[in-house]
PDB file of N, CA, C and O in Angstrom:
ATOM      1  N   UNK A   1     176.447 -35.896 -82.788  1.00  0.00           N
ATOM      2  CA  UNK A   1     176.474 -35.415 -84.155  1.00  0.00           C
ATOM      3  C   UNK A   1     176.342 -36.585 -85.131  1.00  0.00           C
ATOM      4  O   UNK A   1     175.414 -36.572 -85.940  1.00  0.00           O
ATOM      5  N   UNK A   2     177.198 -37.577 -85.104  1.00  0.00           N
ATOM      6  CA  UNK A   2     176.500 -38.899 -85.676  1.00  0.00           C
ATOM      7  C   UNK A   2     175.670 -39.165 -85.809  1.00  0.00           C
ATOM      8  O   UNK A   2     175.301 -39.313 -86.974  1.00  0.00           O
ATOM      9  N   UNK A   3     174.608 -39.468 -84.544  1.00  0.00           N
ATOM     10  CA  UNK A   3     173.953 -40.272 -84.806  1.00  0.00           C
ATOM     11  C   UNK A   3     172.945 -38.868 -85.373  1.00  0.00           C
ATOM     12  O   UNK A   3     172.135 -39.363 -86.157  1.00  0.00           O
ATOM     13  N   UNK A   4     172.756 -37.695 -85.296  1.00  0.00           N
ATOM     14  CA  UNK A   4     172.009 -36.963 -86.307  1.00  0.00           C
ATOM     15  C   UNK A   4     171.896 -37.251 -87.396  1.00  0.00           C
ATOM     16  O   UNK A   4     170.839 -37.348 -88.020  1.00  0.00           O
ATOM     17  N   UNK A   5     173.515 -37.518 -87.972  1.00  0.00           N
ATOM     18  CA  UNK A   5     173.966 -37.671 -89.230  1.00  0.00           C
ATOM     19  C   UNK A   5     173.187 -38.629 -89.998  1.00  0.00           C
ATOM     20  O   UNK A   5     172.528 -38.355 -91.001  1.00  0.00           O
ATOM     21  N   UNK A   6     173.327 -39.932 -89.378  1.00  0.00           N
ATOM     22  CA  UNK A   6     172.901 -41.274 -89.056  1.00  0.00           C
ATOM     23  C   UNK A   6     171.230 -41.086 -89.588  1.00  0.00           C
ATOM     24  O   UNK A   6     170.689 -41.413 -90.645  1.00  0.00           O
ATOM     25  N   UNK A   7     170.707 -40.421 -88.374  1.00  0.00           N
ATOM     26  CA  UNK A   7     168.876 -40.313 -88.449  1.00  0.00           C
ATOM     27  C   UNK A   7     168.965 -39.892 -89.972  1.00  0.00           C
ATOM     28  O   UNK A   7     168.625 -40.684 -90.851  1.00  0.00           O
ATOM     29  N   UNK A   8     169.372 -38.783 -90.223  1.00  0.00           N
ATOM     30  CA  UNK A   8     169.253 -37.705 -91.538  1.00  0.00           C
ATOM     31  C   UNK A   8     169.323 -39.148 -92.551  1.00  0.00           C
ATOM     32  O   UNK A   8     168.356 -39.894 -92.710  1.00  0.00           O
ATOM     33  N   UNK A   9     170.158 -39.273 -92.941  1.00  0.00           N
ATOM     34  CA  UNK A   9     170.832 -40.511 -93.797  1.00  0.00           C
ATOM     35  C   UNK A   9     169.190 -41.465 -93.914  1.00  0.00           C
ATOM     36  O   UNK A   9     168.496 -41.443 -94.930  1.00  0.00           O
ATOM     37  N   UNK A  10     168.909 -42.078 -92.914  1.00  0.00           N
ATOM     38  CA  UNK A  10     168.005 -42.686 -92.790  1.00  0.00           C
ATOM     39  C   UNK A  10     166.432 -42.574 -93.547  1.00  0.00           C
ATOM     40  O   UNK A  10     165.657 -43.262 -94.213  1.00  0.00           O
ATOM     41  N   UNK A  11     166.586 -40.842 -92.787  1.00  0.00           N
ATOM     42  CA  UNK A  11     165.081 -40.257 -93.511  1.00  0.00           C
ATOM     43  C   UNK A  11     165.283 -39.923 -94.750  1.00  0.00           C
ATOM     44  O   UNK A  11     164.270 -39.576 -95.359  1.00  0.00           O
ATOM     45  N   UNK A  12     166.758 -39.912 -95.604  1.00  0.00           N
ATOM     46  CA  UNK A  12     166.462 -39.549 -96.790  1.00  0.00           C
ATOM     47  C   UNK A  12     166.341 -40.659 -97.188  1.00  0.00           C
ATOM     48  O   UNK A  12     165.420 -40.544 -97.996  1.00  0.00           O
ATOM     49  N   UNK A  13     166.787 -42.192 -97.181  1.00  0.00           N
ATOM     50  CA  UNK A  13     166.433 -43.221 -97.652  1.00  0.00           C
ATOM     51  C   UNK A  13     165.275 -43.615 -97.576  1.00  0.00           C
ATOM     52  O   UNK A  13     165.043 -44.581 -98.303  1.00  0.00           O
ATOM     53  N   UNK A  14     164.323 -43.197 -96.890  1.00  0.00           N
ATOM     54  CA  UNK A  14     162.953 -44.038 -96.786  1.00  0.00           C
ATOM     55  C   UNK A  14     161.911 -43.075 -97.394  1.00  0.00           C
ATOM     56  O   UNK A  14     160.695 -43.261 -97.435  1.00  0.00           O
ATOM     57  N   UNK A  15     162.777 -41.741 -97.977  1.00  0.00           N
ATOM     58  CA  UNK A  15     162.066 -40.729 -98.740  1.00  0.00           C
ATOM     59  C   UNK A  15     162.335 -41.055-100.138  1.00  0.00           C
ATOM     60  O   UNK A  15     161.496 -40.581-100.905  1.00  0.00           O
ATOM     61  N   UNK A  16     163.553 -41.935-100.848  1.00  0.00           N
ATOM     62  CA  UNK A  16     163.467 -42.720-101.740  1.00  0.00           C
ATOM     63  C   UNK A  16     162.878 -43.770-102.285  1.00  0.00           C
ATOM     64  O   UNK A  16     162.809 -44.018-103.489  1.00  0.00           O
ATOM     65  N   UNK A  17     162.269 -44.657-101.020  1.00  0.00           N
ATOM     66  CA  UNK A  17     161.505 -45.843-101.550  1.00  0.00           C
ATOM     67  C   UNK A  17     159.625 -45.127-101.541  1.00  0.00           C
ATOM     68  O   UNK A  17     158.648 -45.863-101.404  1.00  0.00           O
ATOM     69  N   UNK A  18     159.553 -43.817-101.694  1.00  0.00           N
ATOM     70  CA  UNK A  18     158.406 -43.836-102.142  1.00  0.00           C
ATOM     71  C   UNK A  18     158.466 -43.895-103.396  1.00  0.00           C
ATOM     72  O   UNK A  18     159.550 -43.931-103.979  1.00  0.00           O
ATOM     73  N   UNK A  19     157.111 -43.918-104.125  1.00  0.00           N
ATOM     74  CA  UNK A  19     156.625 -44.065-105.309  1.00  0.00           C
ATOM     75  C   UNK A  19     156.844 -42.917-106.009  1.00  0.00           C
ATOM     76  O   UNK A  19     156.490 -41.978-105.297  1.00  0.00           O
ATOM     77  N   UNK A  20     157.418 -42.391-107.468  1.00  0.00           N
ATOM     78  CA  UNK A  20     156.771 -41.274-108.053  1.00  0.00           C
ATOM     79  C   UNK A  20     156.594 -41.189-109.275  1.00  0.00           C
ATOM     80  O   UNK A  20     157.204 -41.977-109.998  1.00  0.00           O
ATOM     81  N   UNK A  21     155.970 -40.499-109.682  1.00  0.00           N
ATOM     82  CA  UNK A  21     155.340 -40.510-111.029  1.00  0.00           C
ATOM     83  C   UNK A  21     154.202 -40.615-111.153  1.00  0.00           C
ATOM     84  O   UNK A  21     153.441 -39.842-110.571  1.00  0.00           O
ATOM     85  N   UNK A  22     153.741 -41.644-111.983  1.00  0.00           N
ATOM     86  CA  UNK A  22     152.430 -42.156-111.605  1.00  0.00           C
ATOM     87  C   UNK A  22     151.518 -43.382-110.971  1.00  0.00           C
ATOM     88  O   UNK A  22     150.333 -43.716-110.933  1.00  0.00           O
ATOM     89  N   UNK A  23     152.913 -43.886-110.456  1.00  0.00           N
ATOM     90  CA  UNK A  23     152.794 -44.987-109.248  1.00  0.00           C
ATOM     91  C   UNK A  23     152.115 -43.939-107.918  1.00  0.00           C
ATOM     92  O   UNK A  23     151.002 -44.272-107.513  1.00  0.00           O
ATOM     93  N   UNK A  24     152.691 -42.876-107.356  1.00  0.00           N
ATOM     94  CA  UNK A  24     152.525 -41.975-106.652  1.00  0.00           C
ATOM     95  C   UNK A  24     150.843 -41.244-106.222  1.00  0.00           C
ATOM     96  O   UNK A  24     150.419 -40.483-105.353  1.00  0.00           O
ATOM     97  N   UNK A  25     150.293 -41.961-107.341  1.00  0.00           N
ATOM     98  CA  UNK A  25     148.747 -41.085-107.297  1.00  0.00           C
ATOM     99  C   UNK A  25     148.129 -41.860-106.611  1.00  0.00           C
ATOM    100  O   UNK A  25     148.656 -42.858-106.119  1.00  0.00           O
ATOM    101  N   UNK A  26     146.876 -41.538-106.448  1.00  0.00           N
ATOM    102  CA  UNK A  26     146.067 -42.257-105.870  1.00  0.00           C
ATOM    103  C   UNK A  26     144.775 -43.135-106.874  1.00  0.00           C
ATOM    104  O   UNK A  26     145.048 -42.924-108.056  1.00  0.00           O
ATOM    105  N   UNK A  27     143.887 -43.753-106.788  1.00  0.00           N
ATOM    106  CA  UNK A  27     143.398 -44.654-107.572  1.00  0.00           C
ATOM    107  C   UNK A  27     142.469 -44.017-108.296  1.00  0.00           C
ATOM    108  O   UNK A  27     141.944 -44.590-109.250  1.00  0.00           O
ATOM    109  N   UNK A  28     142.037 -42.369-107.842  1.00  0.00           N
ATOM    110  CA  UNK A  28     140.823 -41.622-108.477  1.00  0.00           C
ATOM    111  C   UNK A  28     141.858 -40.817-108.972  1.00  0.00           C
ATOM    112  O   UNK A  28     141.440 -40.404-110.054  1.00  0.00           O
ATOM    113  N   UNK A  29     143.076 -40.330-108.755  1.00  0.00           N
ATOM    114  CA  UNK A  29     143.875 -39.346-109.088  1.00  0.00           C
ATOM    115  C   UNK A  29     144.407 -40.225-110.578  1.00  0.00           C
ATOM    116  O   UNK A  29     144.144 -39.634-111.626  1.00  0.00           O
ATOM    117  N   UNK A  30     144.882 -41.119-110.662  1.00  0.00           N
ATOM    118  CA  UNK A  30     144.946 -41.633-111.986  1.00  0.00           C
ATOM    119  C   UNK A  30     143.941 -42.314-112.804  1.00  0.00           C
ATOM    120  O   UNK A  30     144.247 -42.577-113.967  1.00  0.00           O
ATOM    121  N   UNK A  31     142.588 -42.692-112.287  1.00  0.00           N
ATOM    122  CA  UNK A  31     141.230 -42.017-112.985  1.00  0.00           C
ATOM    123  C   UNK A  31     141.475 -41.054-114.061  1.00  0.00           C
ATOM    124  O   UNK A  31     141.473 -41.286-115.270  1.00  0.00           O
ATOM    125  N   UNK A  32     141.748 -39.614-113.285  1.00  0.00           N
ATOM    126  CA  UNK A  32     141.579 -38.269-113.743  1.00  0.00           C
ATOM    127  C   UNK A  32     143.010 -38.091-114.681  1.00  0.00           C
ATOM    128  O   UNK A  32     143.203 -37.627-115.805  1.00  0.00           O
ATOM    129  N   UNK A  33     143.537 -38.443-114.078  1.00  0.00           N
ATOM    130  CA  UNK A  33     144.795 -38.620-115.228  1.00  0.00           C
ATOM    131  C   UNK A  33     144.683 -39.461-116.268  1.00  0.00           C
ATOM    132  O   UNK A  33     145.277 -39.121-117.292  1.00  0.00           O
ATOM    133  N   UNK A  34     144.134 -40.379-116.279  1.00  0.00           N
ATOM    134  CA  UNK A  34     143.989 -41.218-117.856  1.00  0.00           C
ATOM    135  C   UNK A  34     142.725 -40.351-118.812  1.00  0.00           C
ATOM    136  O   UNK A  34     142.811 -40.178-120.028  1.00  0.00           O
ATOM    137  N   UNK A  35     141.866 -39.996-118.167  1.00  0.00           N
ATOM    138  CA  UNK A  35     140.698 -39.099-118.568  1.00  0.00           C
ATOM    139  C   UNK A  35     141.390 -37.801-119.066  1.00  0.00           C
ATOM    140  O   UNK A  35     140.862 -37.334-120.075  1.00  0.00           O
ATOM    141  N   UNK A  36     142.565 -37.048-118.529  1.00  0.00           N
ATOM    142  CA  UNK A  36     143.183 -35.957-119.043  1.00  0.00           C
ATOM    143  C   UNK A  36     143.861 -36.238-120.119  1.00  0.00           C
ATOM    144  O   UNK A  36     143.866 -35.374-120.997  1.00  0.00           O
ATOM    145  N   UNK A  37     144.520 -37.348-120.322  1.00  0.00           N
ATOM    146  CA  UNK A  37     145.094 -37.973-121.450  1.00  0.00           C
ATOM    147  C   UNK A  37     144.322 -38.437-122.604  1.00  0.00           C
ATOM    148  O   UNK A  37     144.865 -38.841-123.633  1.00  0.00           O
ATOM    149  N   UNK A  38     142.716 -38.364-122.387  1.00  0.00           N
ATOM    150  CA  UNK A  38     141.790 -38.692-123.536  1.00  0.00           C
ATOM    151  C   UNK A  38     141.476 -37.782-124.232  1.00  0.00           C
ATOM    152  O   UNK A  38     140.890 -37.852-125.313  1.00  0.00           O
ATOM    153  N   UNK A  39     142.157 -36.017-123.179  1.00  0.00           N
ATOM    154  CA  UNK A  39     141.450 -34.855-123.638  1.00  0.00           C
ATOM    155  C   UNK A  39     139.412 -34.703-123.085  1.00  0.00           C
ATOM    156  O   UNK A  39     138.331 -34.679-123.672  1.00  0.00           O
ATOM    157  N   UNK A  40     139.790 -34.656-122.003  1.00  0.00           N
ATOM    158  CA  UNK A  40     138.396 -34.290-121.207  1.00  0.00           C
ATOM    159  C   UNK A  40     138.607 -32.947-120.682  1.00  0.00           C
ATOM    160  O   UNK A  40     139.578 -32.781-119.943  1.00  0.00           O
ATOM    161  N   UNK A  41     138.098 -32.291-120.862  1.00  0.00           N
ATOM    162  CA  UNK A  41     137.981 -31.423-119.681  1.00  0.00           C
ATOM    163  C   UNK A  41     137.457 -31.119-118.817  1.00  0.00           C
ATOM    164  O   UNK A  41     136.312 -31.571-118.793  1.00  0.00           O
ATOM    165  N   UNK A  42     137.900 -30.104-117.423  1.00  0.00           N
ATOM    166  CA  UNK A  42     137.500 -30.609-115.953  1.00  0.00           C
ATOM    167  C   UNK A  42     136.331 -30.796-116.390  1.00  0.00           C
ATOM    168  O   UNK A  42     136.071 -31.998-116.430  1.00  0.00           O
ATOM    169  N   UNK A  43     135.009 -29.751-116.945  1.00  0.00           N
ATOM    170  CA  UNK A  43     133.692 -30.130-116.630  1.00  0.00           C
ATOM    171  C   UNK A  43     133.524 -31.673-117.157  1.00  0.00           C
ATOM    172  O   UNK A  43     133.027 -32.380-116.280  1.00  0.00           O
ATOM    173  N   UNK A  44     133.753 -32.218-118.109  1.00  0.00           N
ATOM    174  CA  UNK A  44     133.460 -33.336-118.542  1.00  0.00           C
ATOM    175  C   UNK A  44     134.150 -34.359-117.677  1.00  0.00           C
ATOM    176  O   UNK A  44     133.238 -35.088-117.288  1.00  0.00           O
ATOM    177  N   UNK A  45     135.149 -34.740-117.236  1.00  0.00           N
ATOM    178  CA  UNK A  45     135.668 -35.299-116.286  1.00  0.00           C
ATOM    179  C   UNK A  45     134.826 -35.254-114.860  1.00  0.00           C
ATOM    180  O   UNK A  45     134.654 -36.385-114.404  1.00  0.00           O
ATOM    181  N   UNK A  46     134.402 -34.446-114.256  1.00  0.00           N
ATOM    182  CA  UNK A  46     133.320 -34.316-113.228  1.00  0.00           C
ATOM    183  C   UNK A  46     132.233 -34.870-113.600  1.00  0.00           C
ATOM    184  O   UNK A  46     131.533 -35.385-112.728  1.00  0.00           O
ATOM    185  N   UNK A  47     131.750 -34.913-115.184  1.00  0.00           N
ATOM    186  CA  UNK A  47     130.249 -35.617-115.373  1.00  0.00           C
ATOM    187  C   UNK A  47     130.767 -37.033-114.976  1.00  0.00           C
ATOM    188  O   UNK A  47     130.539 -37.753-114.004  1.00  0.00           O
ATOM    189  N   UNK A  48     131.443 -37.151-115.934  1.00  0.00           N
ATOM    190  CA  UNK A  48     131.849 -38.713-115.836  1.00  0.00           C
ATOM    191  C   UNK A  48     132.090 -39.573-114.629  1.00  0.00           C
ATOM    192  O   UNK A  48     131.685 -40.712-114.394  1.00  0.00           O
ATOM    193  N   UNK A  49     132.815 -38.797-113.943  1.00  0.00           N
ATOM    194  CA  UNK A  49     132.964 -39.377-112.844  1.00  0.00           C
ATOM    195  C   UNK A  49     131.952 -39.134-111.299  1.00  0.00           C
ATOM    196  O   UNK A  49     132.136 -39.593-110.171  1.00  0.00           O
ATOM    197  N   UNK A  50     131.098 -38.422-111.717  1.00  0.00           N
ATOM    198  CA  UNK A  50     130.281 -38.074-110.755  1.00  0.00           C
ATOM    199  C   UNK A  50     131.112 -36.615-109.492  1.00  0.00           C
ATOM    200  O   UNK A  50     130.944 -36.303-108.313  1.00  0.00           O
ATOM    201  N   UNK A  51     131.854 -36.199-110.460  1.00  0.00           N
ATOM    202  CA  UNK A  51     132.424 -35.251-108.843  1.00  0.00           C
ATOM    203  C   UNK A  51     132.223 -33.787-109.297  1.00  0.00           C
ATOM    204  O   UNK A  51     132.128 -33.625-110.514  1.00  0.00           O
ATOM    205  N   UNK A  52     132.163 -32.972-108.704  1.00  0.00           N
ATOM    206  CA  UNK A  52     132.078 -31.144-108.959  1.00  0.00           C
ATOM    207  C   UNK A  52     133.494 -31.019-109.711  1.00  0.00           C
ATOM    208  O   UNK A  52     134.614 -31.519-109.610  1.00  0.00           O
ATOM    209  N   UNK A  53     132.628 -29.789-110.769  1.00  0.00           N
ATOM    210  CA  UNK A  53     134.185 -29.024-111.260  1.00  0.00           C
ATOM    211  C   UNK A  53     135.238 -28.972-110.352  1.00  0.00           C
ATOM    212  O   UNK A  53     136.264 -29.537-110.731  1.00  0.00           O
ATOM    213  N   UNK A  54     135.255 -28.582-109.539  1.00  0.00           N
ATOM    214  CA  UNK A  54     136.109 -27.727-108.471  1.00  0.00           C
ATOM    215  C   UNK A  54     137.040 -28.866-107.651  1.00  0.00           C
ATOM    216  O   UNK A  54     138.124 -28.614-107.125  1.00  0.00           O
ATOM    217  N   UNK A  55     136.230 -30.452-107.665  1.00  0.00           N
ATOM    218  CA  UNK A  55     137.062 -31.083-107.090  1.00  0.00           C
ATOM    219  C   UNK A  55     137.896 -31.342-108.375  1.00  0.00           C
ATOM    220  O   UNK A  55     139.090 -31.060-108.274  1.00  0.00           O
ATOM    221  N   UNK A  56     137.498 -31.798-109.482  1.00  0.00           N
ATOM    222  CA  UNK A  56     138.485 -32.228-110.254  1.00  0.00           C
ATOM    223  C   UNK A  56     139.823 -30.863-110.468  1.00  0.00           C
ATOM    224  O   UNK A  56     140.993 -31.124-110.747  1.00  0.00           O
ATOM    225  N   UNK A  57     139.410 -29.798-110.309  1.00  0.00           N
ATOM    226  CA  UNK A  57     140.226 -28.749-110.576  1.00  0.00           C
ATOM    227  C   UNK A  57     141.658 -29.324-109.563  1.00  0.00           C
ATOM    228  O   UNK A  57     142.774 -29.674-109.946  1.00  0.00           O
ATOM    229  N   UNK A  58     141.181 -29.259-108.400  1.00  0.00           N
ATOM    230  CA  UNK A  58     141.712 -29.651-107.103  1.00  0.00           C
ATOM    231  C   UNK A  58     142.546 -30.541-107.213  1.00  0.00           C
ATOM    232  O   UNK A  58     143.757 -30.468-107.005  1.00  0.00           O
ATOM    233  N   UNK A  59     141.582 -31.912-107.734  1.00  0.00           N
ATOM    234  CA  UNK A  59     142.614 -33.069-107.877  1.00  0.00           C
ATOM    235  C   UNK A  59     143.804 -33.100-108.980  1.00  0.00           C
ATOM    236  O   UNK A  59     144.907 -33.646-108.970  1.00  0.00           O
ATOM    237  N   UNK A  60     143.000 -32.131-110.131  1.00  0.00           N
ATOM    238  CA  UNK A  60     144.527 -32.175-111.029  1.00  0.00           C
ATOM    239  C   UNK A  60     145.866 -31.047-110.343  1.00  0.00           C
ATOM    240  O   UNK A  60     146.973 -31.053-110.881  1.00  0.00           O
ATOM    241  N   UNK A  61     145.646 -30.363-109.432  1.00  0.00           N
ATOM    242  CA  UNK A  61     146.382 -29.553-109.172  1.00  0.00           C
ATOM    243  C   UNK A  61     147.633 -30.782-108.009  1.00  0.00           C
ATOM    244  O   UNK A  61     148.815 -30.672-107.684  1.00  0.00           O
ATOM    245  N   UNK A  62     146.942 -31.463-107.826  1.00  0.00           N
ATOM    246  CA  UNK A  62     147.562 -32.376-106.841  1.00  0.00           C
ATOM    247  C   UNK A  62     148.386 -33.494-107.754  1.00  0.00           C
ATOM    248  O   UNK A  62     149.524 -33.921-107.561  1.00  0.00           O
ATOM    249  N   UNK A  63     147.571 -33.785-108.672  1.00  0.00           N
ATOM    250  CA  UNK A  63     148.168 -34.605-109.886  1.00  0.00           C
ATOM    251  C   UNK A  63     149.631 -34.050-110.328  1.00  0.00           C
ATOM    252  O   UNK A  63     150.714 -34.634-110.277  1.00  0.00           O
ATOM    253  N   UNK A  64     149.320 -32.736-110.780  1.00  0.00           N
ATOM    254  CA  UNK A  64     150.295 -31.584-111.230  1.00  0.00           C
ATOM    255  C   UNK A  64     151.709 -31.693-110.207  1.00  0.00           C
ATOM    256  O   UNK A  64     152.830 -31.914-110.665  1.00  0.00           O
ATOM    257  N   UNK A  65     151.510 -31.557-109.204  1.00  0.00           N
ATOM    258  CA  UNK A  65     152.217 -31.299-107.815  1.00  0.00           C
ATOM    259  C   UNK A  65     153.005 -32.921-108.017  1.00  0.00           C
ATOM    260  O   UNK A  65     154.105 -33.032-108.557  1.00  0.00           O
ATOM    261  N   UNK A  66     152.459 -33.734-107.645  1.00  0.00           N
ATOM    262  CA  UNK A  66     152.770 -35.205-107.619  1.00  0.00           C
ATOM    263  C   UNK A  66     153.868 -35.606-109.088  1.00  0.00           C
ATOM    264  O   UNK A  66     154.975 -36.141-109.132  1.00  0.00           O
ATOM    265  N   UNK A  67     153.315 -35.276-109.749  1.00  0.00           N
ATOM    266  CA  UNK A  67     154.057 -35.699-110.814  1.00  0.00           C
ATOM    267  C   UNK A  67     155.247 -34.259-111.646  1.00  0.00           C
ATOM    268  O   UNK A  67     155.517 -34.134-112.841  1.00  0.00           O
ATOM    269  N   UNK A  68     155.690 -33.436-110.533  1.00  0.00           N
ATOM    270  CA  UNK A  68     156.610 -32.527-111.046  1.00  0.00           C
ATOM    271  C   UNK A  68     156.276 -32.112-112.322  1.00  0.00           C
ATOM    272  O   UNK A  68     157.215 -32.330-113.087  1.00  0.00           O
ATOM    273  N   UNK A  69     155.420 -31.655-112.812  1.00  0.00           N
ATOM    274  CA  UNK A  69     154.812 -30.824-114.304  1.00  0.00           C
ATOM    275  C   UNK A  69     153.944 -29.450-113.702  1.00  0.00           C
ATOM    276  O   UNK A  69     153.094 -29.339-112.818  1.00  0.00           O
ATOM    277  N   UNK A  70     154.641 -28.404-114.698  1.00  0.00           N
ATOM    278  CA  UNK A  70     153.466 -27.380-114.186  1.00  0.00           C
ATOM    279  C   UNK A  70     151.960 -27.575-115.487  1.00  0.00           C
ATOM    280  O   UNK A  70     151.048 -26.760-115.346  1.00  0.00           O
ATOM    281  N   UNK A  71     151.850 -28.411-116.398  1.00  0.00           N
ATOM    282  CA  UNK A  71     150.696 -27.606-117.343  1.00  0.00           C
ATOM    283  C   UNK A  71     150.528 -28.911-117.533  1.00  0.00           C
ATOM    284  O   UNK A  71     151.369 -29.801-117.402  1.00  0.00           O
ATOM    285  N   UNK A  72     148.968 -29.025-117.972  1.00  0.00           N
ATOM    286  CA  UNK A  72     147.823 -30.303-118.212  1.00  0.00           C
ATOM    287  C   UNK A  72     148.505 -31.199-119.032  1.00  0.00           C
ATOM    288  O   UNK A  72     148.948 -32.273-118.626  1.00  0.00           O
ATOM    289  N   UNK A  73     148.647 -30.603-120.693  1.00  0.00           N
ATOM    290  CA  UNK A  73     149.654 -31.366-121.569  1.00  0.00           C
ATOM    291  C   UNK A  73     150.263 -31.680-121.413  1.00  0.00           C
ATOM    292  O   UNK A  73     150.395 -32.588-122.233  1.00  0.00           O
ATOM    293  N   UNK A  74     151.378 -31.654-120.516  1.00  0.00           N
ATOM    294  CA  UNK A  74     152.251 -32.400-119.805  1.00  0.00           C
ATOM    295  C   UNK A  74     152.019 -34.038-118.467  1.00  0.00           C
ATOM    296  O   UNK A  74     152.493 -35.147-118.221  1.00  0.00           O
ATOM    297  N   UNK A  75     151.098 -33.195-118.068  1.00  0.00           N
ATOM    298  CA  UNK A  75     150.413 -34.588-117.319  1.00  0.00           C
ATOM    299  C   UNK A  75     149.790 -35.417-118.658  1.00  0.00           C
ATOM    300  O   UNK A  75     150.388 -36.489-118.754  1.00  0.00           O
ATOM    301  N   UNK A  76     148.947 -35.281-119.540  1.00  0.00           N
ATOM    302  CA  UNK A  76     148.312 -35.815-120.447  1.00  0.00           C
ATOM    303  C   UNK A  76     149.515 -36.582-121.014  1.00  0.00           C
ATOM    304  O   UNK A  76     149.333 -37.783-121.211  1.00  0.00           O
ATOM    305  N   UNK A  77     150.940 -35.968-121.360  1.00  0.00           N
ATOM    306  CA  UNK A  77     151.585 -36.669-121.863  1.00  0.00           C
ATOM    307  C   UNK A  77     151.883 -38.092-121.240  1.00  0.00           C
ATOM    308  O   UNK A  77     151.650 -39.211-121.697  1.00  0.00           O
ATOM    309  N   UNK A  78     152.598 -37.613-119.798  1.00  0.00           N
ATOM    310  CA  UNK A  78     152.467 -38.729-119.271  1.00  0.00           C
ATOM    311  C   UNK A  78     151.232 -39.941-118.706  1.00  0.00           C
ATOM    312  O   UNK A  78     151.484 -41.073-118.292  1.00  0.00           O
ATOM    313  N   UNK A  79     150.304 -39.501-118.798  1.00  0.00           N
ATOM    314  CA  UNK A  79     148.934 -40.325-118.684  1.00  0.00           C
ATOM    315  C   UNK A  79     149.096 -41.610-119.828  1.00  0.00           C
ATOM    316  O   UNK A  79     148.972 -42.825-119.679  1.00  0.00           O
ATOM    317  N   UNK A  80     149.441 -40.746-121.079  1.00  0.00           N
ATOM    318  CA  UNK A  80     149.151 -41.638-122.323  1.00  0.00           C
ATOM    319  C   UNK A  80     151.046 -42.455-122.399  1.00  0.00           C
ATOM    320  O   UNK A  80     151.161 -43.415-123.161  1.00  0.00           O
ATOM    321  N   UNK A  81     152.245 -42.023-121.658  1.00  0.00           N
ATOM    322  CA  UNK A  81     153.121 -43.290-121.631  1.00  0.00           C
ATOM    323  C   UNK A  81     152.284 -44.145-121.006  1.00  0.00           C
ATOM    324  O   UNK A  81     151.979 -45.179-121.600  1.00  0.00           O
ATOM    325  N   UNK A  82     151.821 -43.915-119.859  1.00  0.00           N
ATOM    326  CA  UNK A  82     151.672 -44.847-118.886  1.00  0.00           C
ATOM    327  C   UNK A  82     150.744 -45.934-118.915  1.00  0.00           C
ATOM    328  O   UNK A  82     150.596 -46.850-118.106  1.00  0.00           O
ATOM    329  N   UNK A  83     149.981 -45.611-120.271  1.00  0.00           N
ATOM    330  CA  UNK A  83     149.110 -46.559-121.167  1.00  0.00           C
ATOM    331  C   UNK A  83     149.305 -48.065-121.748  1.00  0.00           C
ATOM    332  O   UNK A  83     148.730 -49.142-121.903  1.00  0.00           O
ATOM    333  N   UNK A  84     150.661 -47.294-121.984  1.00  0.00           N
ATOM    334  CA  UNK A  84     151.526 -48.050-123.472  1.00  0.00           C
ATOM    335  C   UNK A  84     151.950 -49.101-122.846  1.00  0.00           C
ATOM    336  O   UNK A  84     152.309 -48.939-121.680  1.00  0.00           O
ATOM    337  N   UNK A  85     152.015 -50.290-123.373  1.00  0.00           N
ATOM    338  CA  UNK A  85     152.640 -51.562-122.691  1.00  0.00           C
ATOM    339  C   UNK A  85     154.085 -51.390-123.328  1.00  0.00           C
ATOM    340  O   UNK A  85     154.499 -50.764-124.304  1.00  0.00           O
ATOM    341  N   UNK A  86     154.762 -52.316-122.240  1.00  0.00           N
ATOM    342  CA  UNK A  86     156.210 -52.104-121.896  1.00  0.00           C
ATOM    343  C   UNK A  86     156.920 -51.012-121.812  1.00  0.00           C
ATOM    344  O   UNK A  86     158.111 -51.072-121.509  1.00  0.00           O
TER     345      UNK A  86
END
């Protein structure tokens, strides 16, 4: 029973030293997040970046997910802290 205890303990600590926010994304996923924060939308974000509507749909839904927000303006908000120096 310990050492369950023990493992458990363990895996929640190394589920803490991940990243979150917008450290957490990936390097095209905060692409699309600074671009949501300019006020693009998906179609225009897909020109720009060369990808289909449907992926960007995709990727902001993952964005969304990643960064605990259900609605765009909310990611946008945080896009544009994450701008700001200091």
């Amino acid at each position: 029973a310990t050492a369950r205890v023990m493992a458990r303990l363990r895996e929640d600590a190394a589920q803490d030293d991940r990243p979150t926010g917008v450290e957490a994304l990936t390097a095209r996923e905060q692409d699309i997040l600074a671009l949501i924060g300019e006020g693009l939308t998906n179609r225009e974000i897909g020109l720009r970046l060369h990808l289909a509507e449907k992926t960007v749909k995709n990727n902001i839904s993952r964005i969304l997910a990643k960064l605990g927000v259900e609605r765009r303006v909310q990611a946008a908000v945080l896009a544009t802290q994450a701008r700001r120096p200091g």
